[in-house]
C-alpha positions as CSV (number, residue, x, y, z in Angstrom):
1,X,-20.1,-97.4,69.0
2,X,-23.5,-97.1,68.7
3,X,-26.4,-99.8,70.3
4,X,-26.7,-101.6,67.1
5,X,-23.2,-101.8,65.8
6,X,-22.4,-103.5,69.8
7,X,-25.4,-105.9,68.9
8,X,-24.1,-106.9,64.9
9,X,-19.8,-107.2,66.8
10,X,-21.6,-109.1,69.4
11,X,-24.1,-111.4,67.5
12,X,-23.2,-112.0,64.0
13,X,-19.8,-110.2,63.6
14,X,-19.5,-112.9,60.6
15,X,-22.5,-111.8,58.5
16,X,-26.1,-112.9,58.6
17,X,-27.5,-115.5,57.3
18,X,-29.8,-115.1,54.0
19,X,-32.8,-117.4,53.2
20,X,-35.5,-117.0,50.6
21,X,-38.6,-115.6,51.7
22,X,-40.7,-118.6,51.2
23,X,-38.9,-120.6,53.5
24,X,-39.5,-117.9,56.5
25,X,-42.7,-116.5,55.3
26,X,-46.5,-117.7,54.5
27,X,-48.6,-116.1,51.9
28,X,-52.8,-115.5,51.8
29,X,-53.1,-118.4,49.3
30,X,-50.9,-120.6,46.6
31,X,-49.7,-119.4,43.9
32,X,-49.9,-121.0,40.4
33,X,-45.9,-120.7,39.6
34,X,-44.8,-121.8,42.6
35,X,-43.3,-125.3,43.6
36,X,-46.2,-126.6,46.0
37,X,-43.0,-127.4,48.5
38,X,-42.8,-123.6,48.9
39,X,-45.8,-123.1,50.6
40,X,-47.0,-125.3,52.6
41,X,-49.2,-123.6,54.2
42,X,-51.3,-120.2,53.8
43,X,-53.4,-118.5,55.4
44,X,-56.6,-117.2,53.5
45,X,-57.7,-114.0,54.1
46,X,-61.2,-113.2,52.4
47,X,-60.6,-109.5,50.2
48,X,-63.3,-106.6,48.8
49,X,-62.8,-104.5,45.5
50,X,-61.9,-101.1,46.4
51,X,-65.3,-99.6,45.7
52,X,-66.9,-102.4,48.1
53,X,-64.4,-101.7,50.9
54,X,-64.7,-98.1,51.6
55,X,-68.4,-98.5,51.3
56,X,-67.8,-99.8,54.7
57,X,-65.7,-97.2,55.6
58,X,-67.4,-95.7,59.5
59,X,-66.1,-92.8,61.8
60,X,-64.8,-94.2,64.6
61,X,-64.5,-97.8,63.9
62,X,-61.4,-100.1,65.3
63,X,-60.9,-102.2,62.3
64,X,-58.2,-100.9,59.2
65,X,-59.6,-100.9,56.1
66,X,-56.3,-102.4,54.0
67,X,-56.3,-100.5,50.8
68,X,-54.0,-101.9,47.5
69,X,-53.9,-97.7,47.3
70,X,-52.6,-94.9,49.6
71,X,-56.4,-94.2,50.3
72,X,-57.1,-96.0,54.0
73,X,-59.7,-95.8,56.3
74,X,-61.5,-97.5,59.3
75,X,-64.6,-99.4,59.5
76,X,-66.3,-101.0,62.6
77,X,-66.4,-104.8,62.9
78,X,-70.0,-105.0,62.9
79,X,-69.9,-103.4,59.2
80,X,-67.3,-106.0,58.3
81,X,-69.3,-109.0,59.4
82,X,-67.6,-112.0,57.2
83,X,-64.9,-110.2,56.3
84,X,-63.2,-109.4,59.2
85,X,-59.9,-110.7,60.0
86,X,-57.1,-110.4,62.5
87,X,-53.0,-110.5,62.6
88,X,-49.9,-109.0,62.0
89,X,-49.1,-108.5,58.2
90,X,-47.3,-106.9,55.2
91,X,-49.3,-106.4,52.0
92,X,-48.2,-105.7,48.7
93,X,-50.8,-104.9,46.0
94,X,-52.6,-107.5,43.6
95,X,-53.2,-105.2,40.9
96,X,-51.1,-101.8,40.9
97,X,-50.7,-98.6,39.2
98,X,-47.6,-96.8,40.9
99,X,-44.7,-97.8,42.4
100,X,-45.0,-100.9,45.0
101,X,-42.9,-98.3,47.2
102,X,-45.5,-96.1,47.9
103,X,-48.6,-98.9,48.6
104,X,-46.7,-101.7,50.7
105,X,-48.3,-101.8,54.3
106,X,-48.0,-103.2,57.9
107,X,-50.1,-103.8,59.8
108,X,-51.4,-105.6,63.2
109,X,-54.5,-105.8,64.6
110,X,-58.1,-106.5,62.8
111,X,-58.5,-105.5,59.5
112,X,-60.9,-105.7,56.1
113,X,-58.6,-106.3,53.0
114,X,-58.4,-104.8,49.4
115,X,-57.2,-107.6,47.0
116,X,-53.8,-107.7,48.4
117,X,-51.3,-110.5,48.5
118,X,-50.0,-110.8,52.4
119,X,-47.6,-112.0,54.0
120,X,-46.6,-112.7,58.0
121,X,-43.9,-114.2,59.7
122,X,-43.4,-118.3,59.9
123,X,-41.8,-117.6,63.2
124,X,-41.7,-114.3,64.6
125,X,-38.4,-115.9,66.9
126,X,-37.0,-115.9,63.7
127,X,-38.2,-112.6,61.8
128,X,-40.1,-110.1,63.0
129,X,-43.4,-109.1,60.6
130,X,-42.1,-105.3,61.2
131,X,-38.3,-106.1,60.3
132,X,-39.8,-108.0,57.1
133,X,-41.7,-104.7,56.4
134,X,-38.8,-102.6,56.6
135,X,-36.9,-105.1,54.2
136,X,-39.3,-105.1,51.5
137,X,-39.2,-101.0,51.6
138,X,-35.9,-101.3,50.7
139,X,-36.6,-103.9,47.8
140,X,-39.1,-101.5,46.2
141,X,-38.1,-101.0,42.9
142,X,-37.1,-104.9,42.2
143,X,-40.3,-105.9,43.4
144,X,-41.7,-103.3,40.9
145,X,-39.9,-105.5,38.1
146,X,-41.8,-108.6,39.1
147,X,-44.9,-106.9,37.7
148,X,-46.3,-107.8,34.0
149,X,-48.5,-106.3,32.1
150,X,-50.5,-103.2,30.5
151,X,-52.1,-100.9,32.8
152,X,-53.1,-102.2,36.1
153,X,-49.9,-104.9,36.9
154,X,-49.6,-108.1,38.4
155,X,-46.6,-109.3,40.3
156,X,-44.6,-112.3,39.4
157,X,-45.2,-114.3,43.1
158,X,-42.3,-116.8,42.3
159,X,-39.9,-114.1,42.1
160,X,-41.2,-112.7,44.8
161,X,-40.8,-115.8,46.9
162,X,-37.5,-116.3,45.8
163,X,-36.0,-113.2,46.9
164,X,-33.7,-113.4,50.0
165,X,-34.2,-111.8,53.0
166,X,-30.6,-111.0,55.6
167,X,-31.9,-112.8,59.0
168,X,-30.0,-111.0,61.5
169,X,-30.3,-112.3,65.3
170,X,-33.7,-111.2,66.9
171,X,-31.9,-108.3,69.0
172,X,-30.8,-106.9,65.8
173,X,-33.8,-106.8,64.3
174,X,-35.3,-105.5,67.1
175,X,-33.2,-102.7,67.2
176,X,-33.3,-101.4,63.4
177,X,-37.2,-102.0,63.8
178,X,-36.5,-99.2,67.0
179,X,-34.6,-96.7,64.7
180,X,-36.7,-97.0,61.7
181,X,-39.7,-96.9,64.2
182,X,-38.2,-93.3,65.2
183,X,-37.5,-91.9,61.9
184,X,-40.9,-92.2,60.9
185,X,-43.0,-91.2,63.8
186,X,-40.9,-87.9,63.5
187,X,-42.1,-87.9,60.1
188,X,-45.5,-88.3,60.7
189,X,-45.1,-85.9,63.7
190,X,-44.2,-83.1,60.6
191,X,-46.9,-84.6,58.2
192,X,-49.2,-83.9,61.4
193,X,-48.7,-80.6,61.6
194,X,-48.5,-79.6,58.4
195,X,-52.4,-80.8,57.9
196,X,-53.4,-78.7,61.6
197,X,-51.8,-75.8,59.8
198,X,-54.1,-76.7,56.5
199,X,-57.3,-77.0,58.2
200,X,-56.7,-73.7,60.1
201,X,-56.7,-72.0,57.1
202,X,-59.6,-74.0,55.5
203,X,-61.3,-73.6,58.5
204,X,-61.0,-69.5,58.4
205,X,-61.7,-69.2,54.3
206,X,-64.6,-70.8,54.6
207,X,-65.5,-68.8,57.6
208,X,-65.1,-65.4,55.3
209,X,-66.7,-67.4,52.6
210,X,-70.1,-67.9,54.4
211,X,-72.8,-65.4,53.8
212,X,-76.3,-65.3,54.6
213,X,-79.5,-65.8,52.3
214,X,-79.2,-61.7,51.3
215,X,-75.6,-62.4,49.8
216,X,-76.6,-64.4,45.8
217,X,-75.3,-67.5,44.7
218,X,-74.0,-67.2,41.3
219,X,-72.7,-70.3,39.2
220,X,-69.1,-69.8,38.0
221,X,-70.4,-70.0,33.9
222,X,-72.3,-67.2,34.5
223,X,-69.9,-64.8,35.7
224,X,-66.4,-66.0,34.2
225,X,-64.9,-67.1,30.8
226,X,-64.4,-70.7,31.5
227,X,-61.8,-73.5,29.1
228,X,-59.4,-75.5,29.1
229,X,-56.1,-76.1,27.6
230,X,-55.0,-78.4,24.5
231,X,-51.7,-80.7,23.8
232,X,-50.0,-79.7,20.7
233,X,-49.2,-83.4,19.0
234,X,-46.1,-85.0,20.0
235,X,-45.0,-86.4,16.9
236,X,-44.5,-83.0,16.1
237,X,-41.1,-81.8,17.1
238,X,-41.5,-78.5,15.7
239,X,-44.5,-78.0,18.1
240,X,-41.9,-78.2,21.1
241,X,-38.3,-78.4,20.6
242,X,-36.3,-75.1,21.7
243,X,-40.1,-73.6,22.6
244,X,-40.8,-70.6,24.4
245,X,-44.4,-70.5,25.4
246,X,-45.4,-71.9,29.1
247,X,-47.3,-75.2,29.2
248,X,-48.7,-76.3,32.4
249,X,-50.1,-79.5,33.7
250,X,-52.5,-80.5,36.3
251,X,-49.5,-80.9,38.9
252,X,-48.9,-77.5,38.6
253,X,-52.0,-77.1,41.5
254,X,-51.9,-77.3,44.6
255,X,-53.9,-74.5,46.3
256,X,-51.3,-71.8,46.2
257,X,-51.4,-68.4,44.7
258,X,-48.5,-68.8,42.4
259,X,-47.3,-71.6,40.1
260,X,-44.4,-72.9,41.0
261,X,-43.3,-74.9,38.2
262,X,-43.6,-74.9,34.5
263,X,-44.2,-78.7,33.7
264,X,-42.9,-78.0,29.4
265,X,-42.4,-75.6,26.8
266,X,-44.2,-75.3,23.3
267,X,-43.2,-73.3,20.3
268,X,-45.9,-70.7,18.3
269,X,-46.4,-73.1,16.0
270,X,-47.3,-75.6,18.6
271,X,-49.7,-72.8,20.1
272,X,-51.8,-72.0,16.7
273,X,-51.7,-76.1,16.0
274,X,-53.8,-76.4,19.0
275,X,-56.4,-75.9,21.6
276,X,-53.9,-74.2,24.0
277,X,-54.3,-70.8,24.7
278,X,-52.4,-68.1,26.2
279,X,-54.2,-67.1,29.6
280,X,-54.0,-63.7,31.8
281,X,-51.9,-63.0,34.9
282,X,-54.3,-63.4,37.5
283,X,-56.4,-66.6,36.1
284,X,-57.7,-69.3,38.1
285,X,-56.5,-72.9,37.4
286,X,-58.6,-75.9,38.4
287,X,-57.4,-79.5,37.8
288,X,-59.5,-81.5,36.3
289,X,-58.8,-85.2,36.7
290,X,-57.0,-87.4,38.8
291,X,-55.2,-87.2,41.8
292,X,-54.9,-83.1,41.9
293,X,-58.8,-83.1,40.8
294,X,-60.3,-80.0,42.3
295,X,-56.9,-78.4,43.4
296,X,-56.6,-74.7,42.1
297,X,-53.6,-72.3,41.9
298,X,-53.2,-68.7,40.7
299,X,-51.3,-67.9,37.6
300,X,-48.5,-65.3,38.3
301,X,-47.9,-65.0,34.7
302,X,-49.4,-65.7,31.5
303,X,-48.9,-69.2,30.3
304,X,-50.8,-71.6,28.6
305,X,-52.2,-75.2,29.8
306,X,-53.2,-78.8,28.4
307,X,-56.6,-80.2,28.6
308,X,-57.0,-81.8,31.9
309,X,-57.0,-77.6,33.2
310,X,-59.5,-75.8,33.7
311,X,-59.2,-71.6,33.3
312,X,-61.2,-69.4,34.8
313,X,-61.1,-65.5,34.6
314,X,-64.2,-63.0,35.5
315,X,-66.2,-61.6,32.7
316,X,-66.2,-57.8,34.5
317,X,-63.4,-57.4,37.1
318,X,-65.9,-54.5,38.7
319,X,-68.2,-57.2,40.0
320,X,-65.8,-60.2,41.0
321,X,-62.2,-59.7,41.9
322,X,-59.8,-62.2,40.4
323,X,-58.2,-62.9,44.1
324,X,-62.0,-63.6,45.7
325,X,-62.6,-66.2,42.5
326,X,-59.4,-67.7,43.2
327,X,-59.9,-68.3,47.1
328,X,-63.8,-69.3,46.0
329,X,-63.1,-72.3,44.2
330,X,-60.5,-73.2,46.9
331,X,-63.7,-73.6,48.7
332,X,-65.3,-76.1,46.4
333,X,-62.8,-79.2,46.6
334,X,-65.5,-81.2,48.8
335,X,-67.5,-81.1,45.4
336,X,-64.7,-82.5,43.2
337,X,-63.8,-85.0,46.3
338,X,-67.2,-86.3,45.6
339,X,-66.3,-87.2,41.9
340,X,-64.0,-90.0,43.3
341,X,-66.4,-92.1,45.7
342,X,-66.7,-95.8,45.0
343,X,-63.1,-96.3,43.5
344,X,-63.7,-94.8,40.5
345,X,-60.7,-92.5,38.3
346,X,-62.2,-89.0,39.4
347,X,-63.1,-86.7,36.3
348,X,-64.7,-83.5,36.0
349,X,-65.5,-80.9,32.8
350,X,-66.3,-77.9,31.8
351,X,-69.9,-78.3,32.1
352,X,-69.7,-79.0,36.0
353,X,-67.5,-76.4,36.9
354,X,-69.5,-74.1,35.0
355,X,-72.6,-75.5,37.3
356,X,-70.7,-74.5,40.3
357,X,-71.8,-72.2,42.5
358,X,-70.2,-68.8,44.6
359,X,-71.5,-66.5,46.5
360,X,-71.0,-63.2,45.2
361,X,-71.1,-60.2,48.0
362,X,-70.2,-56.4,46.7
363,X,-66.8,-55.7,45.7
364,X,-65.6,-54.0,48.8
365,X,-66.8,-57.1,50.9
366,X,-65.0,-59.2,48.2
367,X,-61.4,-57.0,48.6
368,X,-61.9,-57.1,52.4
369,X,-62.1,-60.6,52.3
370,X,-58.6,-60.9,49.5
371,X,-57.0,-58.6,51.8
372,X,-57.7,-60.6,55.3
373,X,-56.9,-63.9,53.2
374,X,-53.7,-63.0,51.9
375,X,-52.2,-61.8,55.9
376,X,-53.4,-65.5,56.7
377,X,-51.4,-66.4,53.5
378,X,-48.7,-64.6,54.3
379,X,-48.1,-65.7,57.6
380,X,-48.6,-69.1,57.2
381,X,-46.3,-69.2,54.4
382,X,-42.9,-70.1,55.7
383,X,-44.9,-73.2,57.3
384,X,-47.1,-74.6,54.4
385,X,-43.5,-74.5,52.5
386,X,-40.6,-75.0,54.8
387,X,-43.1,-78.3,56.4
388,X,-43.1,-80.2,52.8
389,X,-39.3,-79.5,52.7
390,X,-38.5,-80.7,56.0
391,X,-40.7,-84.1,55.8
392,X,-39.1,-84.9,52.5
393,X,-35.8,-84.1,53.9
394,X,-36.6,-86.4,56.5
395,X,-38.3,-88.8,53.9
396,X,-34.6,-88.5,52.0
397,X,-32.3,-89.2,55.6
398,X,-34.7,-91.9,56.8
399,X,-34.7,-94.3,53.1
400,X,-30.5,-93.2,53.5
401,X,-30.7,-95.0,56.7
402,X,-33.2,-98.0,56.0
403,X,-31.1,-99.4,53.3
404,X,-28.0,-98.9,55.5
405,X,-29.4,-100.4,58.4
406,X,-31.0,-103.1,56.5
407,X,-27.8,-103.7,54.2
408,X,-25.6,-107.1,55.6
409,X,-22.8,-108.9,54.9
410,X,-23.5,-112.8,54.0
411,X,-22.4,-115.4,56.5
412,X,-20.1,-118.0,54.4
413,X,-20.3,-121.7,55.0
């Protein structure tokens, strides 16, 4: 029998309690739909638009910056002056865009806030913050319901308040907070090295990639075909159903020299009703918008792409090798990165990429630099592959076990 299964025979073998969370929780201010005897109290936390928080954003600092997004950062409590605030809390977002699942924090310690609604613990003797935050994990997708509305959401806080929360006995609690504590430091331990093994390679390509002032800098409209895709019209059915022709998104990026996926199929007629194209083996994509702005990946076989894809191939093959151009505009993500500062929905075109520069050595240097690039590649392969698939194993076994550990019977009477 394991520790926790002793704790639940020894100190609730009946069930758990279950009590709403308004009862055992206070919020960061009242909420219109709900009855005033609900809260009580709150406790106000002052909050920043997203483009105003990570202007404050400083190397070093001790103070969180607490997103609504998966974007986080630190900032120095000098830079957050009146904002600055202090506890032990659980967030969900305001305003979202994706799944509550993926943005709900903890947190404890000081902190600069995003226009989140937060919670903490009436009486941590009662409910620990970090149990709470394991809990609402597990009630991801029924908080997602609570949201209304077009685009950006709001949630529902009534609904919210009224959902109940098992109260296992403190040592319980303690102990799920201990094993769910495990599972994801092993997780981030993964995640860890995965991004080591990243910037190794970044580090090294852009090694090979620096040349002095005797190598030219050559912008990528002057020395490739550059365009982008098109989406055949969806009330056509014709244009897709039982089609044959590859058509690839953005996602299909993610700085590798294959595609991996093929996101749709469209038929000929979809192809000559459109602006997609067929492209060559060997053509560089580069996303366009978004979150995979910047990211590029290698096409292993001809296919064609929508509109948010850039394609770039070289005008003469004896001057720039297809390979080189590829691991070139690996190197220029810091100048798509820069597209999304201040908050803003990051977007690039065809004008700026054509506006980007490379630099452009002989051909040999350019092969000897494909050939050293792709041993790298090929070594660090099995890694940059088998890491994702392990984390998101783990990411698989360790929600498994959340909602198990975090599943109890109700105590009757």
């Amino acid at each position: 029998m394991s520790r926790l299964e002793q704790l639940i025979a020894e100190l609730c073998p009946d069930g758990v309690e279950y009590n709403p969370l308004w009862k055992v929780t206070t919020w960061d201010k009242k909420f219109n739909a709900v009855d005033r005897s609900k809260q009580p109290t709150v406790i106000n936390y002052p909050y920043l638009l997203a483009k105003d928080l990570f202007a404050l954003e400083s190397e070093g600092g001790n103070v969180f910056l607490l997103s609504t997004g998966e974007k986080t950062g630190w900032t120095t409590e000098k830079m957050a002056g009146s904002f600055l605030c202090e506890g032990e809390v659980v967030t969900i977002p305001w305003g979202k865009s994706r799944a509550v699942q993926d943005v709900l924090k903890y947190y404890k310690g000081k902190f600069v806030t995003a226009d989140n609604r937060i919670a903490t613990s009436n009486n941590t003797e009662v409910l620990l913050n970090k149990y709470l935050y394991y809990w609402m994990m597990t009630q991801g997708e029924r908080i997602d319901s609570f949201y209304r509305g077009t685009g950006i959401q709001h949630p529902s806080m009534s609904d919210v308040l009224d959902m109940k929360i098992p109260l296992p006995p403190l040592p319980v609690q303690r102990e799920i907070v201990r094993i769910l504590d495990n599972f994801t430091e092993l997780t981030a331990e993964l995640t860890a090295e995965l991004t080591a093994r990243q910037k190794q390679y970044e580090y090294y390509r852009n090694e090979l990639l620096a040349f002095g002032d005797d190598i030219p800098m050559v912008a990528l409209g002057d020395v490739c075909s550059t365009g982008a895709g098109g989406t055949p019209a969806r009330s056509t059915p014709e244009y897709w159903k039982n089609g044959s022709i590859k058509w690839l998104g953005s996602t299909v990026c993610k700085n590798q020299q294959y595609v991996d996926e093929v996101t749709e199929y469209i038929t000929e007629l979809g192809l000559k009703n459109s602006s997609a194209r067929i492209l060559n083996k060997g053509t560089t994509l580069i996303a366009m918008v978004g979150a995979t702005i910047g990211k590029v990946a290698f096409l292993n076989f001809e296919a064609t792409t929508n509109q948010n894809v850039a394609a770039l191939f070289p005008l003469d093959e004896n001057k720039l090798n297809n390979s080189y151009l590829f691991y070139a505009c690996q190197a220029l993500f810091p100048q798509f990165n820069a597209l999304s500062s201040g908050g803003k929905l990051a977007i690039a075109n065809l004008s700026f990429i054509r506006g980007l520069k490379i630099p452009l050595p002989p051909l040999v240097e350019q092969e000897r630099i494909v050939e050293i690039l792709d041993k790298f590649d090929a070594l660090t392969i099995d890694i940059t592959t088998g890491l994702p698939a392990e984390i998101a194993a783990r990411q698989k076994q360790y929600e498994h076990y959340r909602n198990k550990l975090l599943t109890f019977k109700e105590k009757v009477g």
